[in-house]
Every structure is written in structure tokens, then in C-alpha cells.
C-alpha positions, 0 to 999 in steps of 0.5 A, a space after each residue: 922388453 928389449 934388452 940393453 945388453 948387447 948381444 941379447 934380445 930381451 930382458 925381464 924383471 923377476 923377484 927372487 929372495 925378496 929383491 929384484 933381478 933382472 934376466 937378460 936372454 936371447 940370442 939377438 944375431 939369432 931368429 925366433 919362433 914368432 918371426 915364421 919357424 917352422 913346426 919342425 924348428 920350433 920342435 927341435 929348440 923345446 927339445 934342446 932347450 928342455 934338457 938345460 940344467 942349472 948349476 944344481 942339476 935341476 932343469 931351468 925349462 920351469 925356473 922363472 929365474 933363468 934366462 932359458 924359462 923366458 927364452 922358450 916363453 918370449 921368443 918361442 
């Protein structure tokens, strides 16, 4: 779904604790995987985008309720 935030490209709605919280990602200035980037590009951003961690030191690549699992989900 598009985002009504500005700067962002989409947004999600996900269930954590029992109520509902909506997620904004994506850098909307930027390009994404489905619009024609390369392998190489593609390869590069999972890399990059796989080492982020959240405030516990846990990765968020697998965490549904960060904006990074839906940005390598959505765009890429």
C-alpha cells in the first residue's frame, strides 16, 4: 500500500501484542529492485540491509514488525 507519509514509499499493517501497528519503509527519492536493478545492485542492498539490527541487538532482516523485513520484501 502507498504511503501517506512523506518521504516513504509504503506502509503495512502488522498485529504485535495484540494491536495493530502500522509500519512505514522505503525511501520514496530512492529506486527499488522491481523497477530493472541489476543482480549486482540487488546482491549489494540484501547484504547491507542484512546486518541491521534493532535496539536489542537482534537482526530485523526476519522481524515482521520492522520496516527493513518489508522493505527487502516489497521493493526488493
Amino acid at each position: 500500500m502507498k504511503s501517506t507519509r512523506k518521504g516513504k514509499k509504503g506502509m503495512v499493517y502488522v498485529m504485535k501484542g495484540g494491536s495493530k501497528r502500522l509500519i512505514h519503509f522505503g525511501d520514496s527519492s530512492m529506486g527499488d529492485g522491481k523497477s530493472g536493478a541489476s543482480k549486482a545492485r540487488q546482491k549489494s542492498y540484501m547484504a547491507r540491509s542484512g546486518g541491521i539490527k534493532n535496539k536489542e541487538g537482534k537482526l530485523t532482516k526476519n522481524d515482521k514488525n520492522s520496516a527493513n523485513y518489508w522493505s527487502r520484501k516489497v521493493n526488493w
